[in-house]
N, C-alpha and C positions, 0 to 999 in steps of 0.2 A: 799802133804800138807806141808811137813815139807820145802818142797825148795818154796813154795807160802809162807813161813814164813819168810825164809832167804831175799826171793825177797824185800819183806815189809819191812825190817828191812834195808835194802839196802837203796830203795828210802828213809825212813825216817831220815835217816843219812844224803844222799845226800840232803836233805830238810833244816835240820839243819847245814848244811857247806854252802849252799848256803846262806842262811838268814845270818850267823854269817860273810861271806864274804861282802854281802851288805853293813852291821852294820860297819865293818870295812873301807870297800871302804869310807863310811860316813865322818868316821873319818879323815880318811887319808886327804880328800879331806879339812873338816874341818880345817886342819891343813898346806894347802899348801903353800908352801913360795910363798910368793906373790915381785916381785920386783918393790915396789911403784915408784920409778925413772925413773924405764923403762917405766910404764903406763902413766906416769906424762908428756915424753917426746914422747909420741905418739899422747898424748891429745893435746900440745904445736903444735905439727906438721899439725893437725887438726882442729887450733884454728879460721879458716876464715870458715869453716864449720858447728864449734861448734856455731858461733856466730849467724846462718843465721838460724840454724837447729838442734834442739839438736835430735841427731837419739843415742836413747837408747834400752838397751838388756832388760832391769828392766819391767816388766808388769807395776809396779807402779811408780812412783819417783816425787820429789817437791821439792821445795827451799821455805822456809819459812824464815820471816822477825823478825829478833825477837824483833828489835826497836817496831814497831806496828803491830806486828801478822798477816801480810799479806801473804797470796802465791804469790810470787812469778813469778814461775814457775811449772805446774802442770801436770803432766800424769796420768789418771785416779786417781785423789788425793784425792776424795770423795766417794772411791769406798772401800766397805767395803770388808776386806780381813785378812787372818790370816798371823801371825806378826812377829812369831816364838820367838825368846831369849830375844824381842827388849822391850815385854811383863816385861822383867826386869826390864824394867827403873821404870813401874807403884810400881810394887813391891818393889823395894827401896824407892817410895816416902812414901808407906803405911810405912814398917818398921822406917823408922827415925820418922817420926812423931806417932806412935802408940808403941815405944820401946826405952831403954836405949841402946845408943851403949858399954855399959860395962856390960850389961845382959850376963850370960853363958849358952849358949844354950847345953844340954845334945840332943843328935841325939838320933833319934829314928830308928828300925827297917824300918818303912815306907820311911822314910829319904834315910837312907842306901840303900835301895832298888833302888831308881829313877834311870832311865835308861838315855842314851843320854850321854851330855857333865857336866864332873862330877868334883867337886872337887878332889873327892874321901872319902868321908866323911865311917865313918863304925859304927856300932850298938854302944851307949855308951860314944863315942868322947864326948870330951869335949872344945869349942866354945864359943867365943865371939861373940855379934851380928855384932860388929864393923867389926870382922874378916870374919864372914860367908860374910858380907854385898860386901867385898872385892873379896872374892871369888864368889860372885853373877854374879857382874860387871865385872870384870877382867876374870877371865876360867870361865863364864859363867856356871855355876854348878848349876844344877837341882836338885841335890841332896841339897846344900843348899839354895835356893827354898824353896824345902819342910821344911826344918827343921826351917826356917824363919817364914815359914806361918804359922805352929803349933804352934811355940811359941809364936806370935804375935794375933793370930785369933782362935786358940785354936784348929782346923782342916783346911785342903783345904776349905773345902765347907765355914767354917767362913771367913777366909780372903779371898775368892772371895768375899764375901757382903762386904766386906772391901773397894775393890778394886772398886766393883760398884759403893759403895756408893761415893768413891773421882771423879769416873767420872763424876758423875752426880754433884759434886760439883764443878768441873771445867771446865762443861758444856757441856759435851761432848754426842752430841745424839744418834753418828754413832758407840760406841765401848760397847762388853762385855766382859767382864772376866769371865773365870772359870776355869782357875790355876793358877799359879804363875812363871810357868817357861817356858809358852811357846809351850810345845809341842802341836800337832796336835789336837784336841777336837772340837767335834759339838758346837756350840752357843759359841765358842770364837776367838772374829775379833778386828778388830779396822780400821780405815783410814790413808793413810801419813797424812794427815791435821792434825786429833786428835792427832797421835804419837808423829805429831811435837811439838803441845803443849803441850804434855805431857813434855816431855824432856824437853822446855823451861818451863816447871816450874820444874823440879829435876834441873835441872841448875841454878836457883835461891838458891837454898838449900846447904849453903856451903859444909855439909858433903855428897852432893852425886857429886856434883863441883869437889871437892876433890879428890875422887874416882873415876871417870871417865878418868880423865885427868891423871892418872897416870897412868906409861908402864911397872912399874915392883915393886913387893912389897915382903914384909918376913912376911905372919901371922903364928900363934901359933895354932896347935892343940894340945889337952893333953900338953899342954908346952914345943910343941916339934914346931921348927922353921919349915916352909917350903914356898919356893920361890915360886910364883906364877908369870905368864906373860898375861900381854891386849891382850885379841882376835883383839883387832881393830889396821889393817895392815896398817891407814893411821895417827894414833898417833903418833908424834915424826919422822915422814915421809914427811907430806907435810904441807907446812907452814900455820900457824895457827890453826890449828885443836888441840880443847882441850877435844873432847868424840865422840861418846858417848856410842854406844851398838850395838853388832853384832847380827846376828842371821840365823839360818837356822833349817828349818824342808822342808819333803818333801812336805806337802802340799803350806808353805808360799815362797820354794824357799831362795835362800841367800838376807838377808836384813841387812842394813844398816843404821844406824841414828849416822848422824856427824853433829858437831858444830863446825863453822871455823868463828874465826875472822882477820881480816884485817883491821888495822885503825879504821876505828869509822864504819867500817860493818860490822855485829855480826849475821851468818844465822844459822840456820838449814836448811840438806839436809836429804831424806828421800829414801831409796831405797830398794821395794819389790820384792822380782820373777824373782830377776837373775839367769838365768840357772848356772853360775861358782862363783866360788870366783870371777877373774879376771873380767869378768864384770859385779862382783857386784862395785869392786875398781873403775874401769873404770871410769863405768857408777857416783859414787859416785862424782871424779876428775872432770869430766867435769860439773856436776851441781855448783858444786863448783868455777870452773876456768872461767864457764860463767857467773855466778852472780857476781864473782866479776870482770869482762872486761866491763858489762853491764851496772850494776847500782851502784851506788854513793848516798852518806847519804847528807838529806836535813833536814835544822833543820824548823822543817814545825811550831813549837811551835813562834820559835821568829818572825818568817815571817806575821803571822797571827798577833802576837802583833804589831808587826811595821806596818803592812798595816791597824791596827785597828785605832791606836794610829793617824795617818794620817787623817783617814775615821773621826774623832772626831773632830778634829781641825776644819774641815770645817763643818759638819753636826751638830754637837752639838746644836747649838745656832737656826736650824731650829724645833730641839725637841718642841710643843706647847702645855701645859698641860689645857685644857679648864678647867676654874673655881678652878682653883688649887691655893692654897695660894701662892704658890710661882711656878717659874719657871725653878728653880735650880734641871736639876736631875743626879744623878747620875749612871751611866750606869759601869755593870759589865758584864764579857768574862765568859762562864764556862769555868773551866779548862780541857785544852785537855790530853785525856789520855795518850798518848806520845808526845814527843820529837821530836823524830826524825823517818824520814820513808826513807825508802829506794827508788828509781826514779831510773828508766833508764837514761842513759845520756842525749840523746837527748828528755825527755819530760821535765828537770827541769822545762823549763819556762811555760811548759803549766799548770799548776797548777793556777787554778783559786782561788782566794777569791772574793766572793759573799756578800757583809753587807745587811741584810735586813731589815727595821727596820719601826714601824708606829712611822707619826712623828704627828699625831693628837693625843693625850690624854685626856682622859674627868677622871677628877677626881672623887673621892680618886684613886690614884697611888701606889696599897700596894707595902712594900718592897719585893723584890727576886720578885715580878711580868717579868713575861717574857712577854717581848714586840720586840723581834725580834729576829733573829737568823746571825748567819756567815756559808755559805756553804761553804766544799772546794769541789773543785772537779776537777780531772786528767782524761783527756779523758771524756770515760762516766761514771767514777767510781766514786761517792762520799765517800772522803775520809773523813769528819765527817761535824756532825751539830753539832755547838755548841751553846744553848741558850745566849741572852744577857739580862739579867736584869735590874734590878729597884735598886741599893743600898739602896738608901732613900725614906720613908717613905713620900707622895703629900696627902695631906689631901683635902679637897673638902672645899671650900671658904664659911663660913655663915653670918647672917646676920648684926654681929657684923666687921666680915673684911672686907663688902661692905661698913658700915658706915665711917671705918677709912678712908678706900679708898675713897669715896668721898670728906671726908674733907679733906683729903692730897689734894687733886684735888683743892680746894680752895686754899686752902695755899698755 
C-alpha cells in the first residue's frame, strides 16, 4: 500500500513538472528573438510571389484601410475567433475613457494572482492607471488587466459590460468580451475585421497612440522605477510601423495587430493562429510589404467634387421645376465620409462616377429635398452613395404670380 502511495506521489510530481515545463516552454517561446531583417529579407526575395499570391501560415489575417475602413485583403476575416492579448487594445479604449490616467490603483490579491504574461504586479502595489495602462500594452500584463478592470468597472464581470457595451457602440456584431486580458474563455471572440477597427479607433486616441508606438519606457511602482520593453518585434524594425498589440494563448495561436504607415497610406494588418512567433512576423511583413507594392492612395473626395462641379456646368440649366416661382435651384453633394481610399494600382481609373439626377420637378421643391444621388463604384464594389439635394427652398406658383406673369408678358 504504502509503495501504491510512493507511486502516486511519483506520477503527481511528474504531472506537475510537466505542466510547469509547458508554462515555461510558453514563455520562452513568448520571448524568442525574433530577427525582423532577416524575415524582412526573405519576404523581399519573395516579393513576385508575394504579389501574385499571398500563401500565409496565419489561420486568419487582413489588411485594413484605415482612410475608409475597407478590407483590404482578407483570410477568413469574418470568422469569429478568440484574439488572445490583442483583446488589450479594447481594454485600453474602455480605461482612458471611463478613468483618470493619474488614478492610483492599489492591487488586489485577485490582481496578483493572474497567471500568463505578467507585469509582475503583487498584493498592495501601488499604481498609476497611466502606468498599469503602459504595462497593459507594452509586457502585455494580465495581471494588470485585472487590476485595470476592477478599478475601472468595479469587477471582471462589470468591465466586460463595459467592454460590450463600447462594441456594440462601435458597431461591432461579430465580437464578445468576457475579460480583459485575453486569455482562453468560452463566449470570448472577436473577427480581424472588428479588431481592426477596434485598434483604428485606440489609434485615434492620443493616449493609447502614444503608448503603443513606444519600444521602451520607465514606469513607477510603490515609487520605485522599473523598465519595461514592447512585445511587438516589428516596432522600431520595420519601416513605418507605429503599434499596435501582440498576443498568444493556446487556443487563439500567435496574433498580431500592426499599424504601418507609408506616405499618405496608413493600414492595419491583422494576424491570428500562427503556429510560431516567426510566422506570426512573417506572415504580418508580407501583408504589409504587399499592400503597400499594390495599392496607392486616391483622394476619391476631390475627384467626386471635380467631376460634380463639371457634371453642373453642363446639366444645370436642363434642371425644370414645373410651376415653381422660379427656376433657380440650387443643388448640394452630401458629404463624403472620407477622403481618401486606398486602390490597387492598376484599377485607379476604373472608378466610376455615376450623377443621377430627376430633371422634371413639380413644385414646391422643399429645401435638403433629395432629388438625386452620385454612385461611385470600383469593379463591382460600391464605394458610396451620396444624396444630392435641394439647398433652396421652390415654392409652387399661385394665383397672384400667374397674374404678374401675364402682365410682364404684355409689357
Amino acid at each position: 500500500m504504502r509503495n501504491l502511495y510512493k507511486k502516486a506521489n511519483v506520477v503527481f510530481v511528474l504531472i506537475i513538472v510537466i505542466l510547469n515545463m509547458n508554462i515555461s516552454y510558453s514563455y520562452l517561446e513568448d520571448n524568442e528573438k525574433i530577427d525582423v531583417h532577416d524575415i524582412e529579407n526573405e519576404v523581399v526575395q519573395t516579393s513576385a510571389q508575394i504579389e501574385s499570391e499571398l500563401k500565409l501560415n496565419s489561420r486568419v489575417a487582413l489588411i485594413y484601410d484605415r482612410a475608409s475602413g475597407r478590407i483590404l485583403y482578407e483570410k477568413n476575416g469574418n470568422k469569429q475567433t478568440p484574439m488572445a492579448s490583442t483583446t488589450k487594445i479594447l481594454t485600453a479604449i474602455v480605461v482612458v475613457e471611463n478613468s483618470k490616467l493619474t488614478d492610483i490603483v492599489t492591487v488586489d490579491a485577485k490582481s496578483a494572482g493572474t497567471g500568463g504574461s505578467r507585469l509582475g504586479l503583487k498584493k498592495g502595489d501601488k499604481i498609476s492607471v497611466n502606468d498599469l495602462l503602459y504595462g497593459l500594452m507594452l509586457r502585455s500584463g494580465n495581471d494588470a488587466a485585472i487590476a485595470l478592470a476592477i478599478h475601472v468597472g468595479g469587477s471582471v464581470e462589470g468591465f466586460a459590460d463595459l467592454m460590450n457595451k463600447k462594441a456594440i457602440e462601435l458597431g461591432l456584431v461579430n465580437s464578445h468580451f468576457v475579460v480583459p486580458h485575453g486569455l482562453d474563455v468560452d463566449g470570448h471572440y472577436t473577427t480581424a475585421f472588428e479588431l481592426a477597427k477596434i485598434a483604428d479607433y485606440a489609434l485615434n486616441m492620443k493616449e493609447i497612440k502614444k503608448i503603443v508606438s513606444t519600444k521602451t519606457c520607465t514606469i513607477t511602482i510603490n515609487g520605485y522605477p522599473k523598465t519595461i520593453s514592447n512585445t511587438n518585434e516589428l516596432l522600431g524594425s520595420l519601416n513605418g510601423v507605429y503599434g499596435v498589440k501582440t498576443g498568444f494563448t493556446n487556443g487563439a495561436g500567435r496574433c498580431l495587430v500592426t499599424s504601418c504607415k507609408r506616405g499618405e497610406l496608413d493600414i492595419i494588418t491583422v494576424v491570428i493562429g500562427a503556429d510560431t512567433k516567426k510566422y506570426r512576423t512573417s506572415d504580418s511583413i508580407k501583408l504589409i510589404e504587399y499592400a503597400f507594392k499594390s495599392y496607392k492612395i486616391v483622394d476619391l473626395k476631390t475627384k467626386i467634387n471635380e467631376q460634380f462641379e463639371e457634371w453642373e456646368k453642363i446639366n444645370k440649366n436642363r434642371i425644370v421645376i414645373n410651376k415653381g416661382i422660379t427656376n433657380d435651384i440650387e443643388l448640394e453633394v452630401e458629404e463624403l465620409k472620407y477622403q481618401y481610399i486606398a486602390v490597387k494600382n492598376d484599377e485607379v481609373d476604373n472608378i466610376q462616377i455615376n450623377i443621377n439626377l430627376i430633371y422634371n420637378l413639380e413644385a414646391p421643391v422643399l429645401e435638403n429635398e433629395v432629388i438625386g444621388n452620385i454612385k461611385v463604384v470600383l469593379k463591382d464594389e460600391v464605394l458610396a452613395v451620396l444624396q444630392i439635394c435641394n439647398k433652396n427652398n421652390i415654392d409652387r406658383k399661385g394665383v397672384k404670380d400667374y397674374f404678374i406673369e401675364l402682365l410682364c408678358s404684355f409689357v
